[in-house]
N, C-alpha and C positions, 0 to 999 in steps of 0.2 A: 583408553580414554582418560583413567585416571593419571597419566603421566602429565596427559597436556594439561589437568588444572594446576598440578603443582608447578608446572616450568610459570606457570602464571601466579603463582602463589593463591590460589582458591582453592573452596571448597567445590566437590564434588557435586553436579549439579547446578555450579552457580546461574544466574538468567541472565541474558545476554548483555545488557548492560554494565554488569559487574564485568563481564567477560570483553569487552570494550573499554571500561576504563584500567582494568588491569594492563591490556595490553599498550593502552597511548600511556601510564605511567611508568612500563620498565622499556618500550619505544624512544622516551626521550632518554633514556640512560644507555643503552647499547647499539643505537641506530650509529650506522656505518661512518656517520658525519661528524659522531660525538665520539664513539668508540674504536679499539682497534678488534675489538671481538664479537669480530662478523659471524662465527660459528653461533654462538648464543643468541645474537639476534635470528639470525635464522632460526633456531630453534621456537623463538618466541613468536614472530611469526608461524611459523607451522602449525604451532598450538592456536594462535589465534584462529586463523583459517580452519583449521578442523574443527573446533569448538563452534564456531559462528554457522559453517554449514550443515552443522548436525540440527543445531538450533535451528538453524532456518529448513532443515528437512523435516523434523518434528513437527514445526507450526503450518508449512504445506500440506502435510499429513492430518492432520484435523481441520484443516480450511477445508481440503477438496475431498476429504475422507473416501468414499466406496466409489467418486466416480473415476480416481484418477486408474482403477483396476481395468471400466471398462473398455477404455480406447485400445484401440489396436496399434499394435507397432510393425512398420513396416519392413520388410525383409531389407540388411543391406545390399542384397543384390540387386535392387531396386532403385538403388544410388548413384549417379555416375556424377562424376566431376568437371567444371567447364576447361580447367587444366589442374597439371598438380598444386596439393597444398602448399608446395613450397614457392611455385611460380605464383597464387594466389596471395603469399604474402611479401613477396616481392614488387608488384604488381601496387598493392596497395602502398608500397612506399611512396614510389613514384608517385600515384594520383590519390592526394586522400584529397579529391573534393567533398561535396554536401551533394546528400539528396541525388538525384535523376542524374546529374551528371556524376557525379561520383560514382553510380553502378554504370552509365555508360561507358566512362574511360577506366574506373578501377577494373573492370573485366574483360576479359577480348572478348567475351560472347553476349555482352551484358546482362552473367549472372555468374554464380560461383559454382552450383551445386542443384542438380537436377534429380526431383525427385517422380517419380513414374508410380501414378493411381490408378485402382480402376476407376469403373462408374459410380460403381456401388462408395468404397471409400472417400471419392471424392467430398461427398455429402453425406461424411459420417465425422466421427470425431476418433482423429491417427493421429499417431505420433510415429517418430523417424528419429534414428540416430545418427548423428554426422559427426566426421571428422572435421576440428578446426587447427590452426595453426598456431602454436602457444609457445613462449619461453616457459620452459621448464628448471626448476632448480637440476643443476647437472650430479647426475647420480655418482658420479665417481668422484668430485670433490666438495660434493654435497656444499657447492655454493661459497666455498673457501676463499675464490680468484684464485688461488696459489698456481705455481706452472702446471696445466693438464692435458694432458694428451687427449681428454675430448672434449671439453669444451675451449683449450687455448686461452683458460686463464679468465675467461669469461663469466664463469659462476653460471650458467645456465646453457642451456640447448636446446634447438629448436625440435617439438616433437609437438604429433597428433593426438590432440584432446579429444575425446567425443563427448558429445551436448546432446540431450534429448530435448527434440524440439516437436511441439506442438503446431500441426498444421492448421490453419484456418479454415472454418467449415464453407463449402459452397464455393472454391475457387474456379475460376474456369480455366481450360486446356490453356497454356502458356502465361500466366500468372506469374509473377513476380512479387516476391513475398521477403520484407527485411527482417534477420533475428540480429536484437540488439546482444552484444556481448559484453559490454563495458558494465554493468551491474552481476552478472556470472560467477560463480565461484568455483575454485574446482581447488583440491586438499595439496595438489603440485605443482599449480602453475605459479609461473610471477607474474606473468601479464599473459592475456593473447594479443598476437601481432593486428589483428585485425579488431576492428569494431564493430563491422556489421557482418552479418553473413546473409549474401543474397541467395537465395532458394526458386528455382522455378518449378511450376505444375506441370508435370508431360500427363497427358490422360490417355491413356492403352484399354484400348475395347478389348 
């Protein structure tokens, strides 16, 4: 952790706001648009990103403190998908409406990701991990562009994020349930392809 305050020029510890203006002041100096040393901004992003979600897991952690232990997490064998991740954010190219139409035509089944309760859990408080579909900084040219035999010069590549998500208590059998992803953080990603992820309740006696 101590690497990422120095690529930021901070102290150890700094609070998040320190850790926000550090980054929008060396951002306007090596951002891709001003600079030719896309390796460093990367660098400075990564630090940002990891500093900001530790910060932000610390402050979770004493918000929700002993309850976030009790929820249950659900086996992923208990997961099934409405089609692949990758037809998922394919899919959403093509249709990124709003709202009820948008999960109608974003999905061929109108959802993404089916999750299977029993009774009992239905009306408890679970949690579930899913796979999303995210650009990723590409690990072999660690985000360079340069010519790459896997990502083809792209700086990033498509791969599976998992996100712990919080079920709503009391839903009933076939429920439909949106997770916003555009506020999400995750220490790899550059974006995820998607913005929402639809979720449905299967209920298994």
């Amino acid at each position: 952790m101590k690497n990422y305050y120095e690529i930021l020029n901070l102290e150890e510890g700094a609070p998040k706001e320190e850790i926000r203006r550090a980054f929008y002041r060396l951002a306007k100096k090596f951002h891709p648009d001003i600079s030719n040393d896309h390796k460093q901004f990367l660098q400075i992003l990564r630090a940002y990103k990891t500093l900001i979600e530790d910060q932000n897991t610390k402050s979770d952690d004493r918000r929700i403190g002993k309850k976030r232990n009790i929820r249950t997490v659900i086996p992923k064998r208990r997961v099934t998908y409405a089609v692949s991740l990758q037809d998922i954010a394919k899919i959403r190219t093509y249709y990124p409406g709003k709202g009820k139409r948008r999960r109608a035509e974003g999905s061929l089944k109108g959802y993404d990701v089916c999750v299977h309760l029993t009774p009992d859990e239905i009306k408890s408080a679970v949690s579930v991990e899913l796979d999303v579909p995210a650009h990723v900084i590409c690990p072999l040219c660690r985000g360079d562009r340069t010519p790459c035999s896997l990502c083809s010069g792209r700086g990033y590549i498509m791969k599976a994020v998992p996100v712990m998500v919080d079920i709503p208590v009391n839903l009933k059998h076939g429920d439909i349930f949106g997770v916003p992803l555009r506020g999400r953080k995750h220490k790899e990603y550059t974006f995820f392809v998607i913005k929402e992820l639809w979720v449905k309740i299967e209920l298994n006696n």
